[in-house]
N, C-alpha and C positions, 0 to 999 in steps of 0.2 A: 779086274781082279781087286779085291777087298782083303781087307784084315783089319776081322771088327772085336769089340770086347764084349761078353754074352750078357749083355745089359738085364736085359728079361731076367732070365736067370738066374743072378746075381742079386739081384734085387729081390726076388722073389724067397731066396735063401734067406736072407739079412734078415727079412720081414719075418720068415717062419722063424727064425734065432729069438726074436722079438715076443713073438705069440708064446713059445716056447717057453721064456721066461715071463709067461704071467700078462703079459701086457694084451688089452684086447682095443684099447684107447688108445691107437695110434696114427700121430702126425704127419705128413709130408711138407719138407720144406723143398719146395717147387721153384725152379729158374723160372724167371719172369722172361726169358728168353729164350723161344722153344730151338730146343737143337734134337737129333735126331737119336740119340743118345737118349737123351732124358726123357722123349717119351715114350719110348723101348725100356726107362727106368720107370717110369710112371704103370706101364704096361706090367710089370711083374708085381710092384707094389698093390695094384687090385689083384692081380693070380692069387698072390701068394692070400689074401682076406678072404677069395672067394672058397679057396681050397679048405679055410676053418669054420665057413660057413660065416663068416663075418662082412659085414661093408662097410667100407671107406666111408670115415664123417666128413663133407666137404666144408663144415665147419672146423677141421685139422688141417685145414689144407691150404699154406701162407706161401703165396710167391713174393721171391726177395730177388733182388740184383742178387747176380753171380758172382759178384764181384766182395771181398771183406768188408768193406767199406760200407757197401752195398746193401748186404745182406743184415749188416749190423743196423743200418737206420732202418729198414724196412723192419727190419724185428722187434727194434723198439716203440716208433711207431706202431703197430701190431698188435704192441702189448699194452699200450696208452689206453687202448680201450677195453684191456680188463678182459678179454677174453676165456672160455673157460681152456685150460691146457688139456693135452692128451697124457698118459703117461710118459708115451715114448715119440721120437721122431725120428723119420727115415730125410736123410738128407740128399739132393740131388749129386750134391757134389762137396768134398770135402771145405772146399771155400764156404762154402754157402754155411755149412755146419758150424766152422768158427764165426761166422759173423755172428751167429742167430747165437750159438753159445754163451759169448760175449754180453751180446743184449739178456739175455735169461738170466745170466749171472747177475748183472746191473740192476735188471730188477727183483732180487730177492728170490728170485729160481733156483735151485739146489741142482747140480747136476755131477751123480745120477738120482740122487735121491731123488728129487718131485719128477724130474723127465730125464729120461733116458736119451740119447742121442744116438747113430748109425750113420756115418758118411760115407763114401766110395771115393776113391782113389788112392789112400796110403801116401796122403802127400809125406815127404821127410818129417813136418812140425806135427803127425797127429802123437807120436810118441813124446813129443816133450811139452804140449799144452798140460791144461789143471782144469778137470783130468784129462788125463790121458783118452784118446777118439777112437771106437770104436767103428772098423770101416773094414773097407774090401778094398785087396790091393789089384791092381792091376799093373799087369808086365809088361810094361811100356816095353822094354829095351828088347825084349822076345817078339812084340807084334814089329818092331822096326825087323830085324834080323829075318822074322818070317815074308818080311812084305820084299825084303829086298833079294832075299833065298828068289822067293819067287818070280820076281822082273828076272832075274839071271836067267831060271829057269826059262822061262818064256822067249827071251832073245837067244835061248841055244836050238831050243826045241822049233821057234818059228809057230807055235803053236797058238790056235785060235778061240781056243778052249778056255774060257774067265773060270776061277776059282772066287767064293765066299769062305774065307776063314773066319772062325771065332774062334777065340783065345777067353779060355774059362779063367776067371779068378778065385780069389786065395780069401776066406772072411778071417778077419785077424780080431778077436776079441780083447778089448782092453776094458779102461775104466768105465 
């Protein structure tokens, strides 16, 4: 039994939010460390291009550590050599978003004016960054309760039956 977050989805949503307002030059900022996750996130970010008749520039497409730290040297690096930007970027994960913000910011990036940003997960700091992070929350403490509903259930019932749950998320628009 599983309980998963609707990566695809989600992603796919965030992306059409994007399209929506205007943007057709959009980035990915890609874990440099494939988890199963991300490429179930990577998976909606083409859906959601192909659904506008648009495709992905793999020239937008920067993997960074996962990591703040991480994510920030790789992005500056990145940008050492002058690259052209996209309007907007979709980020794997909220970390990865503040690195690379950080770095854009350092170099004279306006953000949102020159690029737009999207990260996934609603960590607690996207509301108090400059600016403020526009992401997709997920219910952590709901997939816990639902994974742990479910072992109960299963040690009452004896039952040999596996469940796949997905747990939709919430897109929270900010700066």
């Amino acid at each position: 039994d599983t309980v998963l977050i609707n990566n695809t989805d989600s992603v796919c949503g965030a992306v059409d939010y994007l399209i929506r307002k205007g943007h057709r030059h959009i980035g990915y900022l890609s874990s440099s460390i494939p988890i199963k996750n991300f490429y179930y996130r990577g998976v909606g970010f083409r859906r959601a291009h192909s659904r506008h008749g648009l495709r992905p520039n793999a020239d937008y497409v920067v993997r960074l550590t996962p990591t703040m730290d991480g994510a920030y040297r790789d992005m500056l690096a990145y940008l050492k050599t002058s690259p052209k930007l996209p309007t907007a970027y979709f980020a794997d994960n909220d970390i990865i978003a503040f690195g690379a913000m950080k770095a854009l910011q350092e170099s004279g990036v306006r953000i949102p004016g020159d690029v737009s940003i999207v990260g996934f997960d609603d960590m607690p700091f996207c509301s108090v960054t400059s600016p403020t992070l526009t992401t997709i929350r997920v219910f952590k403490q709901e997939m816990g309760c639902m994974a742990v509903r479910r072992l109960l259930e299963k040690m009452k019932s004896k039952s040999k039956v596996c469940s796949k749950i997905q747990i939709c998320t919430e897109f929270v628009e900010r700066e």
